[in-house]
DRENDRENVO-271534 format. One record per residue (C-alpha): x negated, y, z negated; residue number from 0. Coordinates in nm, 3 decimals, padded with zeros to 5 digits. Last residue first. Layout:
{node {X Y Z} NUM} ...
***
This chain:
{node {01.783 03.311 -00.584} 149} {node {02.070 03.079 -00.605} 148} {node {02.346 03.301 -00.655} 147} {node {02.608 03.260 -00.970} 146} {node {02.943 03.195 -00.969} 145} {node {03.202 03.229 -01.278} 144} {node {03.490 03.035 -01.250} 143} {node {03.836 03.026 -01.392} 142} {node {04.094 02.731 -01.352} 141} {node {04.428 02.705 -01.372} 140} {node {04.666 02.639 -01.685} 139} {node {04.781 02.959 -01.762} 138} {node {04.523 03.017 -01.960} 137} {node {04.217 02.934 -01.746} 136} {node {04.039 02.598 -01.759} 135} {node {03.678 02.610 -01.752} 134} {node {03.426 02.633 -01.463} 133} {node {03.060 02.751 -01.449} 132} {node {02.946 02.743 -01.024} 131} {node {02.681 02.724 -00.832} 130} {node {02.634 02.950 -00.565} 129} {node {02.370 02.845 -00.237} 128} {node {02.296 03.131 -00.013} 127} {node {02.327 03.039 00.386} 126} {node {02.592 03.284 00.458} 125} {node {02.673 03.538 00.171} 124} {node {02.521 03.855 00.337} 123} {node {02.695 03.826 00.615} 122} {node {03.024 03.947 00.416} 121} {node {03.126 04.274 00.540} 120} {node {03.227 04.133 00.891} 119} {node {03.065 03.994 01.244} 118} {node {02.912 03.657 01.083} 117} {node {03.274 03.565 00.995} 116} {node {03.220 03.428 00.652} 115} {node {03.164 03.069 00.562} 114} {node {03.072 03.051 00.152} 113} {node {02.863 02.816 -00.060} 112} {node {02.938 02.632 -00.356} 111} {node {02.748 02.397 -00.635} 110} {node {03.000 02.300 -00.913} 109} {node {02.987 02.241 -01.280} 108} {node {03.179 02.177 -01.531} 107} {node {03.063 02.013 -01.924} 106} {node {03.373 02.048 -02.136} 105} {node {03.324 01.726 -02.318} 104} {node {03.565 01.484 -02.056} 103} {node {03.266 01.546 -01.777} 102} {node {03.320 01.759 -01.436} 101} {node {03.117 01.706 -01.162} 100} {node {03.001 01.919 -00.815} 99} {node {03.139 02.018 -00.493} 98} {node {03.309 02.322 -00.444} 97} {node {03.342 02.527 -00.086} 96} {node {03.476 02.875 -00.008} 95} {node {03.620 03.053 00.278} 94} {node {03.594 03.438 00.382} 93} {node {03.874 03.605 00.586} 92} {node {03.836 03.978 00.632} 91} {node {04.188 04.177 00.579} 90} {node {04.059 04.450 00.438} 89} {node {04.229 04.415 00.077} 88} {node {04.008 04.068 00.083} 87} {node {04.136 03.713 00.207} 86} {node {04.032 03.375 00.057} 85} {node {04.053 03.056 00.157} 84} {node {03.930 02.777 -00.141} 83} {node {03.839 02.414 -00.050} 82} {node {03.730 02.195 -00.368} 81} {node {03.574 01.870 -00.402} 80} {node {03.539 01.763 -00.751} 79} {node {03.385 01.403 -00.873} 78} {node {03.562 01.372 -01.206} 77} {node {03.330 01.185 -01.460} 76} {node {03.538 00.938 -01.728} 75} {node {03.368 00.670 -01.614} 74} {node {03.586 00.505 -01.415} 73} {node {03.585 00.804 -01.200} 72} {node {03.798 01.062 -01.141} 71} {node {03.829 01.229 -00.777} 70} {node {03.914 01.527 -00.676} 69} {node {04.116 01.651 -00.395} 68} {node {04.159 02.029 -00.430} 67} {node {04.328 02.263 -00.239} 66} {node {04.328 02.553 -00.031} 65} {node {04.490 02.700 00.294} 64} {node {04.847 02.796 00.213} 63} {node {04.836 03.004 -00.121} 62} {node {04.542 03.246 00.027} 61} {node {04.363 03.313 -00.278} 60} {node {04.298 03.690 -00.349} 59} {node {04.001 03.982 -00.286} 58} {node {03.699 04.100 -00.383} 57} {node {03.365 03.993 -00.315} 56} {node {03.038 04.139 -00.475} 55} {node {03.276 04.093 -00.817} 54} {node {03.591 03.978 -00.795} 53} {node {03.824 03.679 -00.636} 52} {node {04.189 03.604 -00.750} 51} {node {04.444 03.334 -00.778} 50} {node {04.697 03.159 -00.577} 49} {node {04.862 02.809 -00.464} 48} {node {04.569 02.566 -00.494} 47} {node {04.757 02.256 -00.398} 46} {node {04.662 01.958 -00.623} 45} {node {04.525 01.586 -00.557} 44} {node {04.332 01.430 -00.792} 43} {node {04.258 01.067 -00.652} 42} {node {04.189 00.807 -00.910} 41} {node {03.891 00.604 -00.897} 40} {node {03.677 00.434 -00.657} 39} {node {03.960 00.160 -00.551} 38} {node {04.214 00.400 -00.540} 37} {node {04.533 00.521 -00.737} 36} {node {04.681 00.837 -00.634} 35} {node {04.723 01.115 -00.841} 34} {node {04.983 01.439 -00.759} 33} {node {04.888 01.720 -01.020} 32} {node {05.180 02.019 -00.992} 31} {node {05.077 02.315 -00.765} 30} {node {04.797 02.508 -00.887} 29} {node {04.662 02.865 -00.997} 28} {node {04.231 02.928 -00.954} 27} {node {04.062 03.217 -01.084} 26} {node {03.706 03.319 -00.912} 25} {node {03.459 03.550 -01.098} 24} {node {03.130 03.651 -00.838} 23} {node {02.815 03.669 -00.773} 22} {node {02.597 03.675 -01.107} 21} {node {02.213 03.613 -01.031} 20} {node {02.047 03.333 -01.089} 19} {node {01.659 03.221 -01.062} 18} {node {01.415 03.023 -00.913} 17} {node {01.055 03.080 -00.856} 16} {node {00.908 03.048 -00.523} 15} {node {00.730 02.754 -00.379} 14} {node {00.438 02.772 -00.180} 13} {node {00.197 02.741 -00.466} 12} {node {00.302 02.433 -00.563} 11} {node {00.180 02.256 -00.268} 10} {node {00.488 02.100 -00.098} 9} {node {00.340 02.227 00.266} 8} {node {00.056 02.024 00.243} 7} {node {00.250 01.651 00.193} 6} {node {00.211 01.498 -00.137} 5} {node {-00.017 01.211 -00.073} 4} {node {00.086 00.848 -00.283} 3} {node {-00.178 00.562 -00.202} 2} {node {-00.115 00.364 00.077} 1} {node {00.000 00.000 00.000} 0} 
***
C-alpha cells in the first residue's frame, strides 16, 4: 500500500478561517402534520402556509410553494428537508433550501442556501452556504435564525 500524501493544494496554509455572520430571521406557519409510514422512517409531511423573512432579506412566505417533507428516523433523529418561496415588498422572488437534523433534546440544525434571480437585489446570496438555528415558534411554527458561512 502507498503511504498516505495529502494533496498540495490542501496545505493548511491555503485555507481560510471560518466564521459566521448573522443573515437573516425566518418564521415558519404550517398546515396540519400528515405522516406516512415508510420503511426508513416516518414521513413528515406539512404545507408551509406563511411566515416572515428579515434581516439582509426581507419579505414573506409564499403560502403555495413551500413545504416540508421530513423524515424521522428510528432513532429518534428527524432528517429535515425543507423548500421555502419567498417574495419581498418589491416583488423579487428568492427561494430557500433546508437540509439538516433535528434530535428529541432540542438540538436543530439546518445547512441552507438561496436561488435568486441573478438579475435582482439578491446576487449577493448565490453560492454562500447559511446554516441554520431552529426552535419551535409560539404559535406552533418554527423560527430560524441563519447565519453566513464566511
Amino acid at each position: 500500500m502507498d503511504d498516505f500524501v495529502i494533496p498540495e493544494d490542501r496545505d493548511p496554509s491555503l485555507i481560510g478561517e471560518i466564521g459566521f455572520a448573522p443573515a437573516f430571521h425566518l418564521t415558519l406557519e404550517y398546515d396540519g402534520r400528515h405522516i406516512e409510514e415508510t420503511p426508513h422512517g416516518d414521513r413528515i409531511l406539512r404545507r408551509i402556509t406563511g411566515g416572515t423573512i428579515f434581516g439582509r432579506i426581507e419579505g414573506t412566505v409564499y403560502p403555495h410553494g413551500a413545504g416540508e417533507f421530513s423524515l424521522r428516523r428510528e432513532d429518534g433523529v428527524t432528517d429535515i428537508n425543507g423548500h421555502v418561496l419567498l417574495q419581498d415588498d418589491s416583488g423579487e422572488w428568492f427561494y430557500i433550501r433546508n437540509i439538516g437534523y433535528s434530535r428529541e433534546d432540542g438540538y436543530f440544525r439546518v445547512s441552507s442556501w438561496v436561488d435568486v434571480d441573478v438579475r435582482g437585489q439578491y446576487g449577493w446570496a448565490l453560492g454562500l452556504l447559511f446554516v441554520g438555528i431552529a426552535r419551535p415558534s409560539e404559535n406552533g411554527g418554527l423560527a430560524i435564525d441563519y447565519y453566513e458561512v464566511l
